[in-house]
N, C-alpha and C positions, 0 to 999 in steps of 0.2 A: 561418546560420553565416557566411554570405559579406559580412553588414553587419557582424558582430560585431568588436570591436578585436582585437587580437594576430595576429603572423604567426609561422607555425609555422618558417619560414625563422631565425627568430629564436633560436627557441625550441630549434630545432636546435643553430645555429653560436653564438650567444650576439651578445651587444652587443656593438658595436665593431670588426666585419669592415667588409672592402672591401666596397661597393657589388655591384660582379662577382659576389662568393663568392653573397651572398644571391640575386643575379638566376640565375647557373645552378643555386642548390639548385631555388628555384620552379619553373624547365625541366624538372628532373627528375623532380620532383613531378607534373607536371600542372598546378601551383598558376597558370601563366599563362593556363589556356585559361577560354573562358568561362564561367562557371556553371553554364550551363543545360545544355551541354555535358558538364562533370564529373561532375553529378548523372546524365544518361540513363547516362554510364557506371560509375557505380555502381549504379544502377536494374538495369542488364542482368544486371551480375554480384549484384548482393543474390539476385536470384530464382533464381539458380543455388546458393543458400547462401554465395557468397563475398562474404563484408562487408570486404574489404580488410584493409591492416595501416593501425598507427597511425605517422602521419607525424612524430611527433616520437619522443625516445627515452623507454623502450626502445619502437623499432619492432616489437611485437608482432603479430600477429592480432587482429583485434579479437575474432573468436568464442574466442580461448584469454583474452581479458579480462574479458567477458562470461562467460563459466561460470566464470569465479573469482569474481564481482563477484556474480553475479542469485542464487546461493544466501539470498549474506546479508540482500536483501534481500527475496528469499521470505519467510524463515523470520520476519525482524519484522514483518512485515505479517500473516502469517497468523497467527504468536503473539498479535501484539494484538488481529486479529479475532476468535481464540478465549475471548481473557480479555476485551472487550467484550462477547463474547455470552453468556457465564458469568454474566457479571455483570448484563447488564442484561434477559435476558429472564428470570431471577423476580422481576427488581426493575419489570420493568413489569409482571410482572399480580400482585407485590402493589399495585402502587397503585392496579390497574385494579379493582381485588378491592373494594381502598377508596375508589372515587371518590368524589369532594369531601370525605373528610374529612383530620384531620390527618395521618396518612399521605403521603397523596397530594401534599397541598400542599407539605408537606414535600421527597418525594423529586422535587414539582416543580421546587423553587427548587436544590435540589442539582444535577439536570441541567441546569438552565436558567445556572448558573454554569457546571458544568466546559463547554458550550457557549462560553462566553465566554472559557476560558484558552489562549491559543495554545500550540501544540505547542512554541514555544520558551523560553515562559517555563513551563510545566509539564517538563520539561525539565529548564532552571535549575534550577525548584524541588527536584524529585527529586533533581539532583546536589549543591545544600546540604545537604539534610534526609538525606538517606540515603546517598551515597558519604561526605559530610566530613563527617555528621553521627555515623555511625554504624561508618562501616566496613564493611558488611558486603557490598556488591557495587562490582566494580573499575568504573572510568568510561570507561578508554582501551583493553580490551584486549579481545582476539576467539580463542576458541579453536574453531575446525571443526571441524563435524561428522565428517568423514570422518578427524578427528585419532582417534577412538576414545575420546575423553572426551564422553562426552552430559553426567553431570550439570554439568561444567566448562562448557560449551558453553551450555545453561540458565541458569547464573547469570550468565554475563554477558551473556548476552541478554534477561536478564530485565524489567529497568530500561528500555531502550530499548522493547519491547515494550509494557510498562505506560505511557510515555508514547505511544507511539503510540494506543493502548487507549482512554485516557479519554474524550478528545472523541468517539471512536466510541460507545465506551457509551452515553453521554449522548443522541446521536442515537437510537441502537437502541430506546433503553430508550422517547423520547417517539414514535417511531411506532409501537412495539407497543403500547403503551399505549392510544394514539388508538383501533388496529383493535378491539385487545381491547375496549376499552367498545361500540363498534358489533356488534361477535360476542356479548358478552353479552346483549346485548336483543333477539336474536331468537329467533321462535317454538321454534324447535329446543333450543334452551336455556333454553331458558320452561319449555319440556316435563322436559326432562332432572332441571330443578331441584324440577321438582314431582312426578316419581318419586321423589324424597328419594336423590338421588346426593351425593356427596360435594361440599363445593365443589371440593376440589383435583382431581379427577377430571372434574368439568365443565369446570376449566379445562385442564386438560392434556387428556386426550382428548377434547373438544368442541370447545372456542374457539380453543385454539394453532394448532392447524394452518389453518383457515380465516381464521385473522388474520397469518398469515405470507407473503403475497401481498407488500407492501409492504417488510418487513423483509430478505425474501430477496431482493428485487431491488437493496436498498441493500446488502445483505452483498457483492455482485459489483461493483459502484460502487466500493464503500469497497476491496476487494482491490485491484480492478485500479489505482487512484487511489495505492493508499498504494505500492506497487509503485514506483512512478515518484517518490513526492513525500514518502518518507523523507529528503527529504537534509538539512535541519536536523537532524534525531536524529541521522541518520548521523555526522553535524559535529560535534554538541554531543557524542557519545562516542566521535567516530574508528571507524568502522566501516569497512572496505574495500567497498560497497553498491554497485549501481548510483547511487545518487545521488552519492558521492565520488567516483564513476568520470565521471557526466557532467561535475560541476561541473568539475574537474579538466582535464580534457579541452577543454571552452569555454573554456574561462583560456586557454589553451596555443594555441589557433585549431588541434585536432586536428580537423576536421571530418569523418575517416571512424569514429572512436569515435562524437563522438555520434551521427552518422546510425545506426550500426551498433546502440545505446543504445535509442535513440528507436521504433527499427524493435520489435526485439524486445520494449519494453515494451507498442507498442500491441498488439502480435500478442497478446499476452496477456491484454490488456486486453480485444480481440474475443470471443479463447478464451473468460475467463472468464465473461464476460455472454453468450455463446450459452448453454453449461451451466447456468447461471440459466433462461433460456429453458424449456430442457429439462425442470426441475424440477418445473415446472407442475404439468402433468401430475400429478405425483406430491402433489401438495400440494390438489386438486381435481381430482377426473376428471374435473369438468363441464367444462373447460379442453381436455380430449383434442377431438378432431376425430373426429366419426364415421364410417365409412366402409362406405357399403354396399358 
């Protein structure tokens, strides 16, 4: 933050003040002492929960910015995780179900594009084809959950979420795919298939879960990641997010937002992958630790 261009002294009193005016905001600020300095004094007070205010206007709190901002981009990251995973885990083990034939090939070259389409021009596309194409969901507007309209709240999160979605899917879909054909070829399902079980049954209660080692570690990757790195969606539909709040903020050379930003997203980001962690267990018991 301290390389970055912009002076929040600036951004404050505007262009065009005396020299003076700008050197005693900085004094006031702090903004003259040295770096390394500024940060141990934020360092001391973050672990106290106090993340400062923000130094340009409005001079807020940063944690009253932050719980207005990390809802929204909760709610699209876990929405899109949910409708990636909707989606893509029966679409990978129908293909697993089909491997090598047309099927498969098929839903390979499908993932293996939406792979290829970045989140901003999937985006774009969405907002041609479906807000001005169709009408039917708005592009710029946010209504809260805590406003008491849920299905209002759903449709305009919808769009954004779905792009977030895709490229997730796409992923999800080729590593379950991969595990699933390595779970289907073992002895235990060798066995199961020749008790004359169902296919859908050997694949749902035999193979899913033993093939979910890889899938579930990437499901906490892809959360904690998208958490932080909606801000193109955020952009392309005006979203008030954590990422319109960092981006916003680096513009303006706020440097206790985003440290305040940044803080909280890794925290969560640790959160979520220790819980992953945890799952283990619960996905294989051979994973538990035995304990005499």
């Amino acid at each position: 933050m301290a390389l970055l261009p912009g002076d929040p002294a600036v951004a404050i009193l505007g262009a065009g003040q005396p020299p003076e005016a700008y050197t005693e905001l900085r004094q006031q600020l702090g903004l003259d002492e040295p770096t390394f300095s500024r940060y141990l004094d934020w360092l001391a007070s973050a672990v106290q929960g106090d993340l400062g205010r923000s130094v340009v206007p409005p001079q807020s709190e940063v944690v009253d910015r932050i719980v207005s901002a990390l809802p929204v981009s909760l709610q699209i990251a876990v929405m899109g995780l949910v409708m990636a995973m909707v989606i893509a885990v029966p679409v990978a083990m129908w293909s697993a179900y089909h491997e090598g034939g047309k099927v498969d090939r098929l839903i390979g070259a499908g993932t293996f594009a939406l792979l290829s389409v970045p989140s901003f021009l999937a985006g774009l596309l969405l907002i041609m084809l479906v807000v001005n194409g169709t009408g039917w969901f708005p592009r710029s507007e946010w209504v809260r959950l805590g406003e008491g309209d849920l299905l209002g709240n759903l449709h305009h999160a919808f769009l954004p979420a779905l792009t977030v979605a895709l490229a997730e899917l796409a992923m999800f879909a080729r590593v379950l795919r991969g595990d699933l054909i390595t779970t289907l070829r073992e002895d235990f399902i060798l066995a199961a298939r020749a008790k004359g079980m169902p296919p859908l049954r050997v694949l749902f209660s035999d193979a899913l879960r033993p093939s979910s080692f890889s899938l579930v570690t990437l499901m906490g990757l892809s959360l904690g990641r998208l958490i932080g790195s909606t801000v193109i969606v955020e952009y392309l539909f005006s979203l008030p997010g954590m990422g319109s709040l960092v981006v916003n903020a680096a513009n303006q050379g706020d440097f206790p937002m985003v440290q305040g930003a940044v803080l909280v997203i890794a925290v969560l980001y640790v959160l979520i992958n220790a819980g992953i962690d945890l799952s283990y267990g619960y996905l294989d018991p051979r994973t538990r630790r035995a304990h005499v």
